[in-house]
C-alpha positions as CSV (number, residue, x, y, z in Angstrom):
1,X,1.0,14.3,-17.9
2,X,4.4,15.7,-19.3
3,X,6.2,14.1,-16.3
4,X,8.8,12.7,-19.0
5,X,9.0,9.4,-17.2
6,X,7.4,5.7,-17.3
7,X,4.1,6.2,-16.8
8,X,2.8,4.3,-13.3
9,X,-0.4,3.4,-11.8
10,X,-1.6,6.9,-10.4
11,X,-0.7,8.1,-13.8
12,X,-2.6,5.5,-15.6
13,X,-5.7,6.2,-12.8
14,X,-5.3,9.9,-13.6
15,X,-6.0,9.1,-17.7
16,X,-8.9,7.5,-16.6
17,X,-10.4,10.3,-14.8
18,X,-10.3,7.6,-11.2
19,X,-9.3,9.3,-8.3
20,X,-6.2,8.9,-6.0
21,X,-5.1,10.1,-2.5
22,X,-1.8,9.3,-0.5
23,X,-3.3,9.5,3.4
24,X,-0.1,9.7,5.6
25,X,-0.2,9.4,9.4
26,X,3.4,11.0,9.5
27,X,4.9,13.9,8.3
28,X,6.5,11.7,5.5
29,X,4.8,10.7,2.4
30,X,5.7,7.3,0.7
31,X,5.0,8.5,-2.4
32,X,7.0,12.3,-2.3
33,X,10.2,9.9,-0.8
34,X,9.5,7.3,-3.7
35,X,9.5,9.8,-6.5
36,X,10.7,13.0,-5.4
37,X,10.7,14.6,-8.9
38,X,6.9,13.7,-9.0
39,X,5.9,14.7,-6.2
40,X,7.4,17.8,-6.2
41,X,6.9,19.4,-10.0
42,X,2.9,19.7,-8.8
43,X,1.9,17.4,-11.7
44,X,1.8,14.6,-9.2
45,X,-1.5,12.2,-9.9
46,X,-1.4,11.4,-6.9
47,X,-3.3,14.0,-4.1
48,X,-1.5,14.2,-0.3
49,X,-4.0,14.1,2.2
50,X,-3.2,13.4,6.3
51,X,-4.6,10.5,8.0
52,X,-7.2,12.9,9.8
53,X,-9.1,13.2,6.3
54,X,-8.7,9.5,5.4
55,X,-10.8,9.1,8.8
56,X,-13.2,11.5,7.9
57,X,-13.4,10.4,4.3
58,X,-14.1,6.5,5.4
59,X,-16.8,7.7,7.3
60,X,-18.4,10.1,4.7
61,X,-18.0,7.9,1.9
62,X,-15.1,10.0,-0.2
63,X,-12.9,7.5,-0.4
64,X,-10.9,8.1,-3.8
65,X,-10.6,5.0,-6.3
66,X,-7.4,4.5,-4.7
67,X,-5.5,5.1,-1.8
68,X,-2.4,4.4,-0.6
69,X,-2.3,4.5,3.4
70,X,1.0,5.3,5.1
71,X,2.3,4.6,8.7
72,X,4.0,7.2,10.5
73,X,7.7,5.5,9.3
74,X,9.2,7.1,12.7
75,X,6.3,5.0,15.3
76,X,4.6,2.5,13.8
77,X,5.6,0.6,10.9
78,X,6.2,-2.5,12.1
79,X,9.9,-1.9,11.5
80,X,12.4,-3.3,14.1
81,X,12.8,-1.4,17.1
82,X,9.5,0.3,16.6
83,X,6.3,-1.1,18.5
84,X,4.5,-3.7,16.6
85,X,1.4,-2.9,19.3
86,X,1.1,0.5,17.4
87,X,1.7,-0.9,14.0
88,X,-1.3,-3.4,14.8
89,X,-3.4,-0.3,16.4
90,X,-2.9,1.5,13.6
91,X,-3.9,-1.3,11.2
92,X,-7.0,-2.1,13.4
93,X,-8.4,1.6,13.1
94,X,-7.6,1.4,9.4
95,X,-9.7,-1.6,9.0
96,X,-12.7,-0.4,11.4
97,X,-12.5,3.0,9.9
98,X,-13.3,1.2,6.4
99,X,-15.6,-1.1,7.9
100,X,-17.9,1.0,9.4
101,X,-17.8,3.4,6.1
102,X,-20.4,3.5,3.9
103,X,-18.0,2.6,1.2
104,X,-16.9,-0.6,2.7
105,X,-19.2,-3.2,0.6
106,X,-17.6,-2.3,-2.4
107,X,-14.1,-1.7,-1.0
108,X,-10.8,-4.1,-1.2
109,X,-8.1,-3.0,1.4
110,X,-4.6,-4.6,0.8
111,X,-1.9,-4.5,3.3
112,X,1.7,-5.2,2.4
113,X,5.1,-4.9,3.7
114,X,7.4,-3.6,1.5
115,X,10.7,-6.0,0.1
116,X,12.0,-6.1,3.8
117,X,9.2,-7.8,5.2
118,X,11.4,-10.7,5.3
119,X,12.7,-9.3,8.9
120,X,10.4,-11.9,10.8
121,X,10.2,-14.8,8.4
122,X,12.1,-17.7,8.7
123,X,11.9,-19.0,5.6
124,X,14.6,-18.6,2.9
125,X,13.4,-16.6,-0.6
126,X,13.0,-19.4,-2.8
127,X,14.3,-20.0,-6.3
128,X,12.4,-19.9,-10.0
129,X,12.4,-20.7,-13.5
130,X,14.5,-17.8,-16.0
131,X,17.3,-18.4,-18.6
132,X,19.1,-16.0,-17.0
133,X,21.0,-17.2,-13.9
134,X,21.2,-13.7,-12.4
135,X,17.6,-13.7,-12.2
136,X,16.9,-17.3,-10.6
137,X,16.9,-16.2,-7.0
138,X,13.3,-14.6,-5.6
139,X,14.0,-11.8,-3.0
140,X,12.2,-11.9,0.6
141,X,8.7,-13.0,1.1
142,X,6.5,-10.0,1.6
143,X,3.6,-10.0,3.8
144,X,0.1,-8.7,2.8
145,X,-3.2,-9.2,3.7
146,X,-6.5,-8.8,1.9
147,X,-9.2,-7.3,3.8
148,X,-12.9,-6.7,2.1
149,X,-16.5,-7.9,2.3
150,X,-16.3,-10.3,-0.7
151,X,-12.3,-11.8,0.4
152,X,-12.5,-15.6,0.8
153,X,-13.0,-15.8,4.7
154,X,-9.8,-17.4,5.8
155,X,-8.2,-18.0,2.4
156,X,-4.4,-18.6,2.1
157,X,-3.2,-18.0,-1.1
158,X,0.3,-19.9,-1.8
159,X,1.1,-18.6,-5.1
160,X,4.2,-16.5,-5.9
161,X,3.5,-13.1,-6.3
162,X,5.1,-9.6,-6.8
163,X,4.6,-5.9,-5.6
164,X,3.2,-5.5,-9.0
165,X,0.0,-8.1,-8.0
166,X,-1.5,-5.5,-6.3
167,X,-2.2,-3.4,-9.6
């Protein structure tokens, strides 16, 4: 891909010939603030699109391999001071838009928080296991949710995880 950096998982989707698409449903782009460089060279894997044409491709079934779905970070993100109604509405029409898809029986949706989900939890990060004491202390908790047809039906799943568990 001659983007001269580590190679991540759009990249790695891309060398598999499996499809990718950043929907937004603001006028910023998680990935293009993420990794400017990437985004802006036009050798980015990963494809823009608006959150008009993730609605329309739920419903026709042109859902890429992956997707990553962004808020609009300015309304509703679920970020203080913004609405958590419209964070919640706009998670609800993700969900029903995937559901009612004709993609949605072989479909995983993941939501997640990013590292400063820990805004409503009340619990302290804990601690872990590594020789190096700089390293013993586990950031916030994050949020995420697993949504598909085949997703043990009110699951909870206690083990530690990272951001990295969703690849």
């Amino acid at each position: 891909l001659g983007l001269g950096a580590p190679i991540g998982i759009w990249e790695r989707m891309a060398l598999r010939c499996q499809s990718t698409r950043n929907y937004a449903a603001g006028p910023i782009l998680w990935y293009t603030a993420a990794f400017p460089t990437r985004a802006l060279s036009g050798q980015s894997a990963l494809v823009p699109g608006s959150i008009e044409e993730f609605f329309r491709d739920a419903r026709t079934g042109n859902l890429p391999n992956f997707a990553l779905i962004d808020p609009d970070f300015k309304v509703n993100d679920a970020y203080p001071t913004h609405s958590l109604a419209l964070c919640e509405a706009f998670l609800s029409s993700i969900v029903r838009a995937m559901a009612d898809g004709p993609q949605w029986r072989r479909s995983l949706l993941v939501i997640t928080f990013d590292e400063h989900g820990g805004y409503f939890d009340h619990v302290p990060p804990p601690r872990t296991v590594d020789p190096r004491s700089d390293f013993r202390q586990l950031g916030f908790r994050v949020p995420a949710l697993a949504i598909g047809p085949t997703v043990w039906q009110g699951g909870v799943v206690s083990t530690d995880l990272e951001h990295v568990s969703v690849a």
